[in-house]
C-alpha positions as CSV (number, residue, x, y, z in Angstrom):
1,X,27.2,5.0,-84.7
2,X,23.7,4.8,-86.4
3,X,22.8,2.0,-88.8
4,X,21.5,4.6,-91.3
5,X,24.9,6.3,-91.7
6,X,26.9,3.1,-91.4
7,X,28.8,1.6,-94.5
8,X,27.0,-1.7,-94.7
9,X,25.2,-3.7,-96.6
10,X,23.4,-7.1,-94.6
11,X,22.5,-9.9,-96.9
12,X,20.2,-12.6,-96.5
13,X,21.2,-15.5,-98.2
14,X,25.1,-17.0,-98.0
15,X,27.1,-15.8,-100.5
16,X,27.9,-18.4,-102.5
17,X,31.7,-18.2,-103.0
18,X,32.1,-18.3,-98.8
19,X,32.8,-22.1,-97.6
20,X,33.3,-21.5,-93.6
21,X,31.2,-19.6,-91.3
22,X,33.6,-16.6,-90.9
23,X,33.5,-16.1,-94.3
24,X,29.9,-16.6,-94.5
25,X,28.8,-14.4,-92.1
26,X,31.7,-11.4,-92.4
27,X,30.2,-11.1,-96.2
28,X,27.1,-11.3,-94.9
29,X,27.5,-8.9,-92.1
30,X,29.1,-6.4,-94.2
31,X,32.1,-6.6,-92.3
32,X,34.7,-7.3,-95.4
33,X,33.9,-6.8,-98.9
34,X,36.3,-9.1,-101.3
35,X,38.4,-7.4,-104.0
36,X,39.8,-10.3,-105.6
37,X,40.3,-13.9,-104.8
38,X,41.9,-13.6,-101.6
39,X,42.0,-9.9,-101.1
40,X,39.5,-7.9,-98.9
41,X,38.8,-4.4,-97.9
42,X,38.2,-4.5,-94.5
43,X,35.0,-2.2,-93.5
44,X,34.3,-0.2,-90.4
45,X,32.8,-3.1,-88.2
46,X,35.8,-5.3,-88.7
47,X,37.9,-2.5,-89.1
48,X,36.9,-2.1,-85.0
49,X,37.4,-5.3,-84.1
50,X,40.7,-5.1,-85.7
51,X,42.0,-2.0,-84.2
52,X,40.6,-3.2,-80.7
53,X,43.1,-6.9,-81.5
54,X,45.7,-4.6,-82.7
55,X,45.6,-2.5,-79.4
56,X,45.5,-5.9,-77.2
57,X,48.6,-7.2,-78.9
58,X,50.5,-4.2,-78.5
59,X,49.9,-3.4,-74.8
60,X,51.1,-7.6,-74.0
61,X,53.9,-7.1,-76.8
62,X,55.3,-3.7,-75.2
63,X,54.5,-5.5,-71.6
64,X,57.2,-8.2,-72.8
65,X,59.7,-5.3,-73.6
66,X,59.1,-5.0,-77.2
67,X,59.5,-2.0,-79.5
68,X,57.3,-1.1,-81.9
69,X,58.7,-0.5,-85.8
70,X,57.4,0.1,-89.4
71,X,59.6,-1.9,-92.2
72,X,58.4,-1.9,-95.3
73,X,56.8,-4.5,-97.4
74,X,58.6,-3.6,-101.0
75,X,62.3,-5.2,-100.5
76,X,65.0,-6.3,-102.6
77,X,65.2,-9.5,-104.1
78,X,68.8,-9.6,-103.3
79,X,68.4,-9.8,-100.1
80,X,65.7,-13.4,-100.0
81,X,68.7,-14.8,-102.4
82,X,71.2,-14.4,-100.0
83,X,69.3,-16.4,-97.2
84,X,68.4,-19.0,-99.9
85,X,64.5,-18.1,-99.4
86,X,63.4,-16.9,-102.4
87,X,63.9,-20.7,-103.6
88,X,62.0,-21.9,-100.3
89,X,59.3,-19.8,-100.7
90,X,59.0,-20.4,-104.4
91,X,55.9,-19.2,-105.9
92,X,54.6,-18.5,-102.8
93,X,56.9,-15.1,-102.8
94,X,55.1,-12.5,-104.8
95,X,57.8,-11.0,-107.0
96,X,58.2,-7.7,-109.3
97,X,60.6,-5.2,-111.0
98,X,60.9,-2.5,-110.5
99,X,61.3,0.8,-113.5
100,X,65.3,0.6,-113.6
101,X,64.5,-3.5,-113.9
102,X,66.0,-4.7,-110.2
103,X,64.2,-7.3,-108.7
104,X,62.1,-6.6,-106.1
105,X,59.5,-8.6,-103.4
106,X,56.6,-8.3,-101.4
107,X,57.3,-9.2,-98.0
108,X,55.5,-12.1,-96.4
109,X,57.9,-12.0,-93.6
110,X,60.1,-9.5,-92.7
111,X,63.1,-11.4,-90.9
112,X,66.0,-9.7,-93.9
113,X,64.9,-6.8,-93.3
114,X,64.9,-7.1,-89.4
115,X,68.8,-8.8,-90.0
116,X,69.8,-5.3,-91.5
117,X,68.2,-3.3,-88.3
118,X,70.1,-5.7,-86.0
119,X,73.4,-5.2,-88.2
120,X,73.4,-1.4,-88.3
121,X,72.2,-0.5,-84.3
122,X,73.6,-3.9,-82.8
123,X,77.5,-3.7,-82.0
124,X,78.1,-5.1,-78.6
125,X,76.6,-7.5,-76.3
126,X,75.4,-4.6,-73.9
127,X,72.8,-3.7,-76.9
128,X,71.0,-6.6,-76.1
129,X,68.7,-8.4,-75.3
130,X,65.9,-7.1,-78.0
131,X,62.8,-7.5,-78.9
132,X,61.3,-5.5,-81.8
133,X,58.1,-6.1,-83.5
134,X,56.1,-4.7,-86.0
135,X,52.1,-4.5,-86.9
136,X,52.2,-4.9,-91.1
137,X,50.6,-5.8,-94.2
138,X,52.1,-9.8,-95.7
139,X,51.6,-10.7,-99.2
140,X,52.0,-14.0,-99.5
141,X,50.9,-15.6,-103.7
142,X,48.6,-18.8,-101.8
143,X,47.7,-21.1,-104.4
144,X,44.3,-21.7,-103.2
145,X,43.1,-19.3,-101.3
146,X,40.2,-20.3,-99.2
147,X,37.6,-19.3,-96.0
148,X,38.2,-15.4,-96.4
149,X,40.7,-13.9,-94.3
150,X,41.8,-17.0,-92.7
151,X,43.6,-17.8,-95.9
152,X,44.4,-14.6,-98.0
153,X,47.0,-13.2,-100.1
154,X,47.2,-9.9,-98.5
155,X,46.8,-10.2,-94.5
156,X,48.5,-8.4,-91.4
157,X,50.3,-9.7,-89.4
158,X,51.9,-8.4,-86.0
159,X,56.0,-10.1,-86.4
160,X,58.1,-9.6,-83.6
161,X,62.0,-10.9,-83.6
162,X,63.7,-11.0,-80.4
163,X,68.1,-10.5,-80.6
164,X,70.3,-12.3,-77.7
165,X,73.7,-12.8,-76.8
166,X,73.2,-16.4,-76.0
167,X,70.6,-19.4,-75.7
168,X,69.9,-18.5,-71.6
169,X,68.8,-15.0,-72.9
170,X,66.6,-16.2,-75.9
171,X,65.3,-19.0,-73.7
172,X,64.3,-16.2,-71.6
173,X,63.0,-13.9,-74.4
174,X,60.8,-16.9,-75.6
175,X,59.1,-17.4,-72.7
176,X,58.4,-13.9,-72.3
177,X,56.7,-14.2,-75.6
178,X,54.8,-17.1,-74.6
179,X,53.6,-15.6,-72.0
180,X,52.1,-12.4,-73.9
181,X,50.8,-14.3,-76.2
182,X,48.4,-16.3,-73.7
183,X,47.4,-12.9,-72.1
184,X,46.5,-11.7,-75.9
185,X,44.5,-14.6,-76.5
186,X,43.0,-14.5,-73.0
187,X,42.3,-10.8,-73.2
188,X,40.6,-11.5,-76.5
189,X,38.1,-14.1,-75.0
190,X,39.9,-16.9,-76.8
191,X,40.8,-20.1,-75.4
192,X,44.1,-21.0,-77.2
193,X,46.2,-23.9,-77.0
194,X,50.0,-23.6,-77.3
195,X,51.2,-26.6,-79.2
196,X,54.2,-28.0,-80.2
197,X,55.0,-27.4,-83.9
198,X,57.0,-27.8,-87.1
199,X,58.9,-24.3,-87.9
200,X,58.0,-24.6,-91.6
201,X,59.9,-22.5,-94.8
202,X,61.8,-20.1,-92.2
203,X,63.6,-22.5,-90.6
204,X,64.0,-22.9,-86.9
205,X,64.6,-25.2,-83.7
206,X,62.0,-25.1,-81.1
207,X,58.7,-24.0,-82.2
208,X,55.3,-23.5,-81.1
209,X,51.9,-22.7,-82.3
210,X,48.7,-21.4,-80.8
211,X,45.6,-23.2,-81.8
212,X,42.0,-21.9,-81.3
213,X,39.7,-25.2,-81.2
214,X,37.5,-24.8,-84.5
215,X,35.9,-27.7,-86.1
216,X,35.9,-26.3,-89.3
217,X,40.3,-25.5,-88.8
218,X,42.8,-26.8,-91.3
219,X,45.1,-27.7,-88.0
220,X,45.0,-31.2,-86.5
221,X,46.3,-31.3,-83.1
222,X,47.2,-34.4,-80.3
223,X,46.6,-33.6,-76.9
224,X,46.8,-35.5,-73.9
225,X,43.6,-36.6,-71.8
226,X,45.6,-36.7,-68.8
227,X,48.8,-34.0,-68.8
228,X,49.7,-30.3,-70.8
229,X,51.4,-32.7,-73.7
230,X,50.1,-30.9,-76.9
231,X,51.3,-30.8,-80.3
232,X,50.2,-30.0,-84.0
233,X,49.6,-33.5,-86.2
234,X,52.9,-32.6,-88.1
235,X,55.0,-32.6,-84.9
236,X,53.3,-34.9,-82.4
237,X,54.9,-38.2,-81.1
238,X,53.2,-41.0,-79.1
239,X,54.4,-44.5,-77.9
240,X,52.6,-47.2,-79.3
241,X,51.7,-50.5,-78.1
242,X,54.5,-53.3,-78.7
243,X,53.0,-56.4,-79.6
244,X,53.2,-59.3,-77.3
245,X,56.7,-61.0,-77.6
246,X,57.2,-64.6,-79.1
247,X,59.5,-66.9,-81.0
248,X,61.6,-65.5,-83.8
249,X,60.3,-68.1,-87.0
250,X,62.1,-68.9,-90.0
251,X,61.3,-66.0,-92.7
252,X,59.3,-67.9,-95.5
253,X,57.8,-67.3,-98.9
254,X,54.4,-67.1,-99.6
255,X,52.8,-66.9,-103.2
256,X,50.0,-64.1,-103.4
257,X,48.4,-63.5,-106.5
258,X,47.5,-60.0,-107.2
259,X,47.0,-58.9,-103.5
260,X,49.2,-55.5,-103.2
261,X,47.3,-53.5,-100.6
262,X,47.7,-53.6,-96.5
263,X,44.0,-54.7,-96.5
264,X,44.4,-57.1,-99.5
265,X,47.2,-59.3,-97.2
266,X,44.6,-58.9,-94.1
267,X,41.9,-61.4,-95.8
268,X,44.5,-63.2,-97.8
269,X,46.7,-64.1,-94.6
270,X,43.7,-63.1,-92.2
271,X,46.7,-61.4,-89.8
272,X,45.8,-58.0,-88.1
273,X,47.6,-54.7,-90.4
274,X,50.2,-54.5,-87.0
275,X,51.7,-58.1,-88.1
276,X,52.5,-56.2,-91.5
277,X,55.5,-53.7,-92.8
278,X,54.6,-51.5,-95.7
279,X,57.3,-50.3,-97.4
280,X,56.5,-46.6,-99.3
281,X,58.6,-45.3,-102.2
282,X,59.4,-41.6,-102.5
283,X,60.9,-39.2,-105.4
284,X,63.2,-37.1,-103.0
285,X,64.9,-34.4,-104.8
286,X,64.8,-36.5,-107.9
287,X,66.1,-39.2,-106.2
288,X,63.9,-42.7,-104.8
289,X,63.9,-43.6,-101.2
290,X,62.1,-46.4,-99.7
291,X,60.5,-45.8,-96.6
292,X,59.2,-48.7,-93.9
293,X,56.5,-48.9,-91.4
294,X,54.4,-51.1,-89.5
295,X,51.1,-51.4,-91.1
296,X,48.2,-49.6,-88.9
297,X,50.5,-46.6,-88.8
298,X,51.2,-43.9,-91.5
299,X,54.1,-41.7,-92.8
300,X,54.0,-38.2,-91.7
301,X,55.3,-37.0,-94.8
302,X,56.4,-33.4,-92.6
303,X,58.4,-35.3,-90.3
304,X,60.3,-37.5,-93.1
305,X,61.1,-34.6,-94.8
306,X,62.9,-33.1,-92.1
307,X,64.7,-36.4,-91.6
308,X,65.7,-36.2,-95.4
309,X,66.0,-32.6,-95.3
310,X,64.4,-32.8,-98.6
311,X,63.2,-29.8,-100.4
312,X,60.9,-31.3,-102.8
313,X,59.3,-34.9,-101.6
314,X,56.4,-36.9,-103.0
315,X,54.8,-40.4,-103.6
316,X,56.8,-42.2,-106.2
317,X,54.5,-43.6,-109.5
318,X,54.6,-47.0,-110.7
319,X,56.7,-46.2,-113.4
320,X,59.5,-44.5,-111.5
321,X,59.2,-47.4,-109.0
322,X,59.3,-50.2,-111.8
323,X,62.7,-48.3,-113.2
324,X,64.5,-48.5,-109.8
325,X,64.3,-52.2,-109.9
326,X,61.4,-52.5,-108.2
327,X,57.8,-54.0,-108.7
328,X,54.8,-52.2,-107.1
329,X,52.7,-53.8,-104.5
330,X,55.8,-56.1,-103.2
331,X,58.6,-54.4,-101.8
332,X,60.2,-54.4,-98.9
333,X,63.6,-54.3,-97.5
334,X,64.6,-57.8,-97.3
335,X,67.6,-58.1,-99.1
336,X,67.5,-54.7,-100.9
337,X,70.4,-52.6,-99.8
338,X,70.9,-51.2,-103.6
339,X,68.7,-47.7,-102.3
340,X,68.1,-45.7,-99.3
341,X,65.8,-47.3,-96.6
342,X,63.9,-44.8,-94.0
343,X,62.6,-47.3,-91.5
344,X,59.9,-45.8,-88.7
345,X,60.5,-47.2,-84.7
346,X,57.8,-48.8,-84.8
347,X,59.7,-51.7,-86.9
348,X,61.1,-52.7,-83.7
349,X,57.4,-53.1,-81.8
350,X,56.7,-56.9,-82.9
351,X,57.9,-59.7,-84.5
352,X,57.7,-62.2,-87.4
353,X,56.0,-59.6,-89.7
354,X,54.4,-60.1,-93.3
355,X,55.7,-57.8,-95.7
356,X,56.8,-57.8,-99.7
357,X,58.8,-60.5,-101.3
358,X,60.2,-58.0,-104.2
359,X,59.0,-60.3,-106.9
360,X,55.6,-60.3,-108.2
361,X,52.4,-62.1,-106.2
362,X,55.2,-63.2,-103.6
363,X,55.4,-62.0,-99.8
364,X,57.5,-62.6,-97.0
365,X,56.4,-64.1,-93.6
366,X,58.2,-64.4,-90.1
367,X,60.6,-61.2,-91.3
368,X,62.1,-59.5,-88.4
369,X,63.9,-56.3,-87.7
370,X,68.0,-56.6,-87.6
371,X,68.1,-60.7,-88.5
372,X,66.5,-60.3,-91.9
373,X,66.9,-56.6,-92.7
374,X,68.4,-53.5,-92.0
375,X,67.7,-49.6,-92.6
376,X,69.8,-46.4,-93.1
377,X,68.0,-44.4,-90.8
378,X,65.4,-45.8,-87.8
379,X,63.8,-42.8,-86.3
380,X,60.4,-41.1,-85.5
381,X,58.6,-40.5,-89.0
382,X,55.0,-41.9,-87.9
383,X,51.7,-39.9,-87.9
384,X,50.0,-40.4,-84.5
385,X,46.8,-41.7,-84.6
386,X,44.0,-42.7,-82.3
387,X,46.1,-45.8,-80.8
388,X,48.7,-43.8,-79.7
389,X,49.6,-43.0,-75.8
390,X,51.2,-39.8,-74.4
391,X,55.0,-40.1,-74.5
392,X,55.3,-38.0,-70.8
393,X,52.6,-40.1,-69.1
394,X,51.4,-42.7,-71.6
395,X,47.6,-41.7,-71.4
396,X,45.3,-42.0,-74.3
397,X,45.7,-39.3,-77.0
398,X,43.1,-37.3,-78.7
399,X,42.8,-35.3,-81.7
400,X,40.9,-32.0,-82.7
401,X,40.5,-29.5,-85.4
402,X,41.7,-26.0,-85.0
403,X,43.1,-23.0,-86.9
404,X,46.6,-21.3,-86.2
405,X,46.2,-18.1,-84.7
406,X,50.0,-17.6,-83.4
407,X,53.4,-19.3,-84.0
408,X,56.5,-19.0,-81.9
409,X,59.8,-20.3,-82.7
410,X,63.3,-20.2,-82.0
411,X,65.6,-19.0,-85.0
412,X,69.1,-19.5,-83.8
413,X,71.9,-18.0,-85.8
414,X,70.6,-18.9,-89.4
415,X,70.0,-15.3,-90.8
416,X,72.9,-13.5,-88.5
417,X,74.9,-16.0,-90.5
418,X,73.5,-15.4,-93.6
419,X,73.6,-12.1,-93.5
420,X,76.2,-11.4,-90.9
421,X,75.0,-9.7,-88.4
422,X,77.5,-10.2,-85.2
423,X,78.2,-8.5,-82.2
424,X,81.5,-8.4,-80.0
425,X,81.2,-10.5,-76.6
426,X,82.5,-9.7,-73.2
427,X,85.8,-11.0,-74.9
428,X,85.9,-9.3,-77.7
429,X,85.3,-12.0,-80.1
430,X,82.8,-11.5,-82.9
431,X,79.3,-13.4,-82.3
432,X,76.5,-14.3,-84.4
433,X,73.2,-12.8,-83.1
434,X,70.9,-15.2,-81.8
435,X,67.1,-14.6,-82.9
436,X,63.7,-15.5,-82.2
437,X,60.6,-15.0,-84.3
438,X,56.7,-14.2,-83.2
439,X,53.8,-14.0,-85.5
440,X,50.1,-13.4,-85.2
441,X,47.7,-13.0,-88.3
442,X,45.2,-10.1,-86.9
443,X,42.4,-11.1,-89.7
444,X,43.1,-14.5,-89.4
445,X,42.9,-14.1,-85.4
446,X,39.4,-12.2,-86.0
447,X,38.2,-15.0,-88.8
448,X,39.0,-17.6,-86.1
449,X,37.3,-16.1,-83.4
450,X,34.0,-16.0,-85.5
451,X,34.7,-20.2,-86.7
452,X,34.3,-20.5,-82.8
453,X,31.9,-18.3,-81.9
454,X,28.8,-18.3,-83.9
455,X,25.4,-20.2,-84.3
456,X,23.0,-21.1,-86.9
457,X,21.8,-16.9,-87.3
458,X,25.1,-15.7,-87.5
459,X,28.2,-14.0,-85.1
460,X,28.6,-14.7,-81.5
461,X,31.5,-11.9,-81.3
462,X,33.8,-12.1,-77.9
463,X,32.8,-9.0,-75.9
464,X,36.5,-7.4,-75.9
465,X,36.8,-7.6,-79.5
466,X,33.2,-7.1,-80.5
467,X,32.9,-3.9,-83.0
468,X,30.5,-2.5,-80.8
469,X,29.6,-3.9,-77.3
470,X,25.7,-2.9,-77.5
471,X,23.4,-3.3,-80.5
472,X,20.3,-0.8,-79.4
473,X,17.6,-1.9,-81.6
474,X,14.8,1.0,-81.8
475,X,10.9,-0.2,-83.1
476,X,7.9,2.0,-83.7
477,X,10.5,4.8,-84.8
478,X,7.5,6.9,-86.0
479,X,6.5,7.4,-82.4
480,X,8.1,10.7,-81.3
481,X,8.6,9.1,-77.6
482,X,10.4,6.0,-78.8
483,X,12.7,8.2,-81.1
484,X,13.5,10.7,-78.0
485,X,13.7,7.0,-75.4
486,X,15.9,5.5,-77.5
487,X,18.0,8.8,-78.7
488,X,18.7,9.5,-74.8
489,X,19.8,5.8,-74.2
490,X,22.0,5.8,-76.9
491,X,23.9,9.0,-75.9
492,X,23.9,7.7,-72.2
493,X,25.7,4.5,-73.1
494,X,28.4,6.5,-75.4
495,X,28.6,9.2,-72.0
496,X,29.5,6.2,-70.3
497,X,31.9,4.5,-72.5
498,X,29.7,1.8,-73.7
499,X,30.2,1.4,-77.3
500,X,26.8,1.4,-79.2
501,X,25.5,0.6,-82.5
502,X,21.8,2.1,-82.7
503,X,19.3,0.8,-85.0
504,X,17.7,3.3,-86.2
505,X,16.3,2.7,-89.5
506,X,12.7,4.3,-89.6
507,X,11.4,1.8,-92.8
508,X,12.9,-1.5,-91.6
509,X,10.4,-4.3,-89.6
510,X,11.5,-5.9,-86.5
511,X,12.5,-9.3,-88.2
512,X,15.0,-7.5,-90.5
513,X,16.4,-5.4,-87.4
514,X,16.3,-8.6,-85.3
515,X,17.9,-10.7,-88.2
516,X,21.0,-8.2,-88.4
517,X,20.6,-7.8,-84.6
518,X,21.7,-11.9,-84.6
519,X,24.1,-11.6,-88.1
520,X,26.2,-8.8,-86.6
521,X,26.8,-10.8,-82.8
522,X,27.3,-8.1,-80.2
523,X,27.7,-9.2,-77.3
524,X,23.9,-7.0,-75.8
525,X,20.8,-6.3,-77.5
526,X,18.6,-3.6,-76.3
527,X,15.1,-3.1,-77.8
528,X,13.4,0.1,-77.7
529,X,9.7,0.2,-78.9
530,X,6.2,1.4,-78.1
531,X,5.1,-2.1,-75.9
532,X,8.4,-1.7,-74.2
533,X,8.1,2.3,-73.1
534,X,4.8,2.0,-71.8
535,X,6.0,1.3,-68.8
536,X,9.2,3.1,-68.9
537,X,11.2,0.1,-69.8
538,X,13.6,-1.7,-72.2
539,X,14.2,-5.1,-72.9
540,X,17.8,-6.1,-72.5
541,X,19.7,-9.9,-73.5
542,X,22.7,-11.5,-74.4
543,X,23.1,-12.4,-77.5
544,X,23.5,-16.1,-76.9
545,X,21.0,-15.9,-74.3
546,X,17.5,-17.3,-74.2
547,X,16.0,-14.9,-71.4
548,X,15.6,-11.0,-71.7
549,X,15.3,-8.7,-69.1
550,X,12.7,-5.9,-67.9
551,X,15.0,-3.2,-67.0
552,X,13.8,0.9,-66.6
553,X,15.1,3.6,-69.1
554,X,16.5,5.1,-66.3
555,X,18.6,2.4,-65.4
556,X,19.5,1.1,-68.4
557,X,22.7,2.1,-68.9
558,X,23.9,0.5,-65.1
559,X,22.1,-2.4,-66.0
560,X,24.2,-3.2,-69.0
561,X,27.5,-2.3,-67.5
562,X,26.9,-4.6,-64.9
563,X,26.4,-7.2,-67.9
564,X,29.7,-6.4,-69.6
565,X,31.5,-6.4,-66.5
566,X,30.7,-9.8,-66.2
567,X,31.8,-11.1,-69.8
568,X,34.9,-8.6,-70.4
């Protein structure tokens, strides 16, 4: 392709509706042009790069024994109501009628339709196991959609759902998954970290997501400095340190005037925030629960929720605190058995703690777990932090941004229930199907893979997903030899299967060529231009190189192969 016939537009200045790099840069690039907030039209050079993901995921997806199907995006409502996910998805689920009035949806996820392909072809247990998957557009209404495609409303997605007999075979199915999915990422020139994760709206038991390391990505994720442990912020567990043991004290009172915050009772009481319990009120389904923890550690407001299996959950306001009997700033769960009490493990890690006296400017001191109070539930709902230590090994724990590019996760029987789908076993008895779900966003994967790779002049594309592999940048084009040089490279590299973009814009100075040259981010620049041919040569560099190299016409084209064979 030349740039003088390619649609494309390069633009100098940041747009000023793009807030990350990918977005930034695709605009800039002419590689998306938005529509609407949150809906793009991809153009041809992402357009490449997305066919060229698309073909990677396939060949690792049919590798794994998947088969490739269309189902389509328009469904009927019916069919979210009956798996109770219209309500989960809420407004999230773009919704519509149709001309004879019957509720419709746009599908951003197609696991009721992929129930009704299982319940019409699967009869028996020898018609599985299964893996089908799909490459297909998602509509999904986000509230605020943000950073081009790696938050849109209208995205693909490839969705595969695996079908067993039994947990051994999905076990089995899910590792096969795994599996493909590392090669994708690999093959893609991404460095991806499976982690464990939370399965979200859809449901699920085990889950997993794959993280590209971005520091502009919405994910948080732990990792250990010393084993494989990894796991997204919302799932992660650590073991904390337990504070050095000593003699349980009698509880007493202590009158504090006005001082309601963790770091208030610090400089009142001058004691460290792990002497203290803060007790957290939530509106749970319209309902107040009180939640306890020791004071350097947070709620993880994703893991109480699961505890609660709550479907709405947020902070409760002073006013709906003060009409549940209780006064802001001072509660705790001495003596309060009247409501529900969540209380984290990490209660159990000291002794003789400060924490409210449930009357106004009064606290406790010298409370203890089991002698002076008690909870409904003790369990894990604590947000790891930087004083956390590796459950598997207890090493130091570290956090770092990245954005989802994959999840995995194990679906059980909730949809063959739903929507019965069932099979007869060796016995005869009727079964419920046991699924499995796979998901990669292709824009977002492309949008993440710029986040990592770029620099302050624009793209640094990964050579096997790079729109074009070789950016041929021609100079002096009013010189009849440089037009012919730089004409018979270009056709050379295409005769040879090296995929070219050639510059060859008569009008436009170096800087411009050299500035798109950078924007764009192929992986090889070659320059063409009067200095350069007289002496038979070309220049040739990487784009994130520093050095260039002094390579003949003639051997141009074996030059740069040997340079792609040593970054594919």
């Amino acid at each position: 392709m030349r740039v003088s016939r390619l649609l494309t537009h390069t633009m100098r200045n940041n747009p000023s509706e793009a807030d990350t790099p990918s977005h930034r840069y695709m605009l800039r690039a002419g590689m998306v042009m938005q529509i609407a907030s949150g809906i793009y039209t991809y153009l041809p050079l992402a357009w490449r790069s997305i066919k060229k993901i698309e073909t990677i995921i396939r060949e690792e997806i049919e590798m794994a024994g998947g088969q490739e199907v269309r189902m389509p995006v328009l469904q009927p409502i019916e069919l979210w109501e009956e798996t109770g996910r219209k309500q989960a998805f809420g407004d999230t689920l773009f919704s519509l009628k149709d001309r004879r009035g019957r509720g419709m949806v746009l599908a951003p996820t197609h696991e009721e339709v992929l129930s009704q392909i299982g319940k019409s072809y699967v009869q028996s247990y020898r018609d599985m196991p299964l893996i089908i998957y799909q490459i297909q557009t998602k509509f999904r209404d986000e509230p605020r959609p943000r950073a081009g495609l790696i938050r849109a409303r209208e995205f693909d997605m490839k969705d595969a759902y695996s079908l067993d007999v039994n947990e051994k075979s999905l076990d089995q199915n899910y590792q096969r998954m795994a599996i493909a999915y590392r090669n994708i990422y690999r093959r893609c020139g991404l460095p991806a970290i499976m982690v464990e994760a939370d399965s979200g709206a859809i449901g699920g038991k085990e889950s997993h997501e794959f993280i590209l390391p971005a520091a502009t990505g919405e994910d948080t994720i732990i990792t250990c400095s010393s084993c494989e442990y990894a796991a997204n912020l919302e799932k992660a567990v650590s073991n904390y340190p337990t504070l050095p043991p000593s003699e349980l004290l009698l509880l007493e009172e202590i009158h504090t005037p006005g001082v309601t915050t963790i770091s208030g009772l610090e400089k009142f009481l001058k004691v460290d925030r792990q002497q203290i319990l803060k007790s957290i009120l939530y509106m749970v389904d319209k309902g107040i629960v009180a939640v306890v923890i020791r004071g350097d550690l947070e709620v993880n407001d994703v893991k109480l929720g699961n505890v609660l299996m709550a479907k709405e959950l947020r902070l409760a306001d002073s006013a709906e605190i003060r009409s549940a009997g209780l006064i802001p700033g001072f509660v705790s769960p001495v003596g309060m058995t009247a409501i529900r009490w969540v209380g984290d493990n990490s209660i159990k890690l000291g002794q003789n703690y400060v924490a409210g006296g449930n009357k106004a400017d009064l606290h406790f001191k010298n409370i203890n777990w089991s002698r002076d109070f008690t909870v409904d539930q003790l369990v894990d709902i604590a947000e790891v932090n930087e004083s956390g230590l590796c459950v598997n090994c207890n090493s130091p724990l570290q956090s770092l941004k990245g954005i989802e590019v994959g999840h995995i996760f194990k679906l059980g029987t909730f949809f063959s229930e739903k929507l019965a789908v069932n099979f007869l076993d060796q016995e005869g008895k009727n079964q419920p199907v046991i699924m499995g779900c796979y998901g990669i966003g292709i824009g977002r994967l492309l949008a993440a893979a710029i986040e990592q790779n770029h620099d302050e002049k624009g793209i640094v594309f990964p050579a096997p997903i790079a729109p074009y592999s070789v950016h041929l940048v021609g100079l002096n084009l009013h010189d009849e030899d440089v037009i012919n040089s730089s004409d018979s490279l270009y056709g050379s590299l295409w005769e040879d299967g090296i995929e070219c973009l050639f510059d060859d814009r008569i009008d436009e100075s170096a800087g411009v060529k050299f500035n798109d040259a950078d924007l764009m981010g192929f992986p090889i620049r070659v320059i063409v231009s009067r200095r350069t041919m007289a002496n038979g040569n070309c220049e040739i560099k990487f784009r994130n190189g520093s050095d260039s190299n002094t390579v003949s016409l003639t051997e141009a084209t074996a030059f740069i192969k040997q340079m792609l064979a040593t970054i594919n």
